[in-house]
N, C-alpha and C positions, 0 to 999 in steps of 0.2 A: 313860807312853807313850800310854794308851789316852786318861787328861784330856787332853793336849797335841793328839793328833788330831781328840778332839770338838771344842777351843777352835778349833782351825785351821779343820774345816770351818762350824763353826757360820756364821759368816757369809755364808758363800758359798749354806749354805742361804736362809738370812734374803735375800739379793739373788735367787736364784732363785721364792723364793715369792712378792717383790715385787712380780716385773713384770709389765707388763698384761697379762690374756688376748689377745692383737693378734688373732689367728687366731679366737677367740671373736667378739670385736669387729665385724671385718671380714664373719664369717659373717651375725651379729645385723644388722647395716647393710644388707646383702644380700639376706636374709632380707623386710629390712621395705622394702625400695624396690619390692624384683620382686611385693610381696604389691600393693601400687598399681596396680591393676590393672581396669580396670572391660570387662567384654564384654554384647553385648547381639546377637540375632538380627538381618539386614537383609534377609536373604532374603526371595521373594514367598510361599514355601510356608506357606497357613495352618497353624494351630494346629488338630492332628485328635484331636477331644475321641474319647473311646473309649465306646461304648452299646453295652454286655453283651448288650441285649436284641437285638438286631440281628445277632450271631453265636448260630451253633449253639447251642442247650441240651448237650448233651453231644457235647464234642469227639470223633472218633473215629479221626482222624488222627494219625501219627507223622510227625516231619519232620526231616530232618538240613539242618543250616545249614552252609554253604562261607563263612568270613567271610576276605576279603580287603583288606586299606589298603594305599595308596598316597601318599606325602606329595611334596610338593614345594615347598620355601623357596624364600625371596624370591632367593636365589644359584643355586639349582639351575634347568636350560633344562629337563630331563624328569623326571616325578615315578617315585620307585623305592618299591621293595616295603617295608612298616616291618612286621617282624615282630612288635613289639614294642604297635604298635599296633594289630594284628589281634587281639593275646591281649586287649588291651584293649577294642574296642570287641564282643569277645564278652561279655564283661561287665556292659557296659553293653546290649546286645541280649537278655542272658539277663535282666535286670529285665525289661525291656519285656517280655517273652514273659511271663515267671510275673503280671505283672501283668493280661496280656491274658488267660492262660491258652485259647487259642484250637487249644492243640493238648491230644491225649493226654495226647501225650509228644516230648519234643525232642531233640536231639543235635548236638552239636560233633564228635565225634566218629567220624572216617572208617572205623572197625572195626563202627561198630552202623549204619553207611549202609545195608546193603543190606533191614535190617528196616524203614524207612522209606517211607511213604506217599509224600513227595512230597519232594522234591530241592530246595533252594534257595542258589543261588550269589548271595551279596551284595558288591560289586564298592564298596569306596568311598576315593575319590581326593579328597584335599584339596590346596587350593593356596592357598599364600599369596601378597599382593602388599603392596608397601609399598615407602617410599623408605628406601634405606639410609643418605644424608647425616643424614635425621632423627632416623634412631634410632641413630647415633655421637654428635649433638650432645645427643640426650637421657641417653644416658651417661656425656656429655663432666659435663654438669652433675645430676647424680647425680638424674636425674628431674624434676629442677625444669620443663627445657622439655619437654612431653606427647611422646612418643611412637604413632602408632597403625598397623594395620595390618588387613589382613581377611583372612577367610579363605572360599573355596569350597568346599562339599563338592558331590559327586557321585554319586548312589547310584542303583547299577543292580542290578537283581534279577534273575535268571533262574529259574521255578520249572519244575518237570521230574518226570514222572511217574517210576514205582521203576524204569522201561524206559527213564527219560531219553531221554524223548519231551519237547520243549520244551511247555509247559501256555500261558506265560503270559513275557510282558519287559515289565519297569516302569524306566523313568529318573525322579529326581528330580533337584532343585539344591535347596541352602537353602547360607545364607551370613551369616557373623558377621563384625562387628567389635569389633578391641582397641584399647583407649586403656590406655598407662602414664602416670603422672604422679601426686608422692607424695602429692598432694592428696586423691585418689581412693582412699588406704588404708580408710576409713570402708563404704566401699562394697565394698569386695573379697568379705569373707565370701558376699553373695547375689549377687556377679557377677564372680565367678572364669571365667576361661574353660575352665577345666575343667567347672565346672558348667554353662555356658550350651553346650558342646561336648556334654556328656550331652544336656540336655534337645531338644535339637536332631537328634543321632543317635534318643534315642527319640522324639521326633516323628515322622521318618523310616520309623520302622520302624511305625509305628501305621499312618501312610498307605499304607504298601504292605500292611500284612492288611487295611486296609479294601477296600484295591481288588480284593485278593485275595476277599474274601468279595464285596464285588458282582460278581465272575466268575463265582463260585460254584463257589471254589478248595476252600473249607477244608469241605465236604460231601465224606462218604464215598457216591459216585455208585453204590457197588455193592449199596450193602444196601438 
């Protein structure tokens, strides 16, 4: 009984282990068109090299950071709140900071606010634009014909004493574009638009403590 059931299923194994990963497949194709990918800065906002020597010798300020994003696609009329990438571009703002080290001490968090020197609300709204016939026909033909699209950001600062007393309002704009197209896999690793979306945010945020410091924001005025 027990030989007669192994002979029956045996086969049925042997045709299950046969057949193609489909689902692997499909993933791995997918995988490698969306990596095709090339982004590059287009924005006018220079490139804000960072000189140590030009900020305080020893920081003596604490600062709590308000980071807020806003996204809006090429289908959406008004950009909404992306939770998702607010957790994220704190992230990428806390490099910039430990790299800048231009504070004491820093904080994300709204519990350790009220120990904080200076208050800063960072406001930033991306928009994308692009044509949507393009980028159906560039999936129509599985990346063969390029796809591109751009993107705006918007970055408003408001710093604010620990009396949230308004100190200082910074506006920036810097803006990128994407090209798909499978030619362009070779190039993905150093111009992912995640990576060129980083280095862009911390541009951003370098410009506004430079500006901050020729204010002569980031001086403790009391000691």
């Amino acid at each position: 009984m027990d030989r007669h059931q192994s002979d029956k299923d045996s086969p049925m194994i042997t045709r299950y282990q046969r057949r193609p990963p489909v689902l692997a497949i499909v993933a791995g194709l997918m995988l490698l068109l969306t990596s095709g990918c090339m982004s590059y800065r287009t924005g006018g906002l220079p490139v804000v090299g960072f000189d140590r020597k030009i900020f305080p010798d020893k920081p003596t300020l604490k600062a709590f950071f308000e980071v807020r994003f806003f996204s809006q696609t090429v289908i959406e009329t008004t950009p909404r709140e992306n939770v998702a990438m607010s957790q994220q571009m704190r992230k990428v703002i806390a490099g910039g900071l430990n790299d800048c080290a231009v504070f004491k001490s820093y904080t994300f968090s709204a519990y350790d606010a009220t120990n904080a020197d200076l208050l800063i609300v960072l406001t930033i709204q991306q928009k994308e634009s692009g044509w949507l016939p393009m980028a159906a026909l560039s999936g129509a033909t599985l990346c063969a014909i390029p796809c591109t699209w751009s993107e705006t950001y918007d970055l408003t600062a408001e710093v604010l004493d620990n009396k949230k007393q308004q100190k200082a309002h910074y506006e920036l704009r810097d803006s990128m574009r994407n090209w798909i197209q499978i030619l362009l896999l070779p190039l993905s690793p150093w111009k992912s638009p995640d990576k060129v979306q980083k280095q862009l945010i911390e541009n951003m945020v370098r410009a506004i403590l430079t500006r901050m410091n020729n204010d002569n924001l980031l001086r403790n005025t009391k000691q």
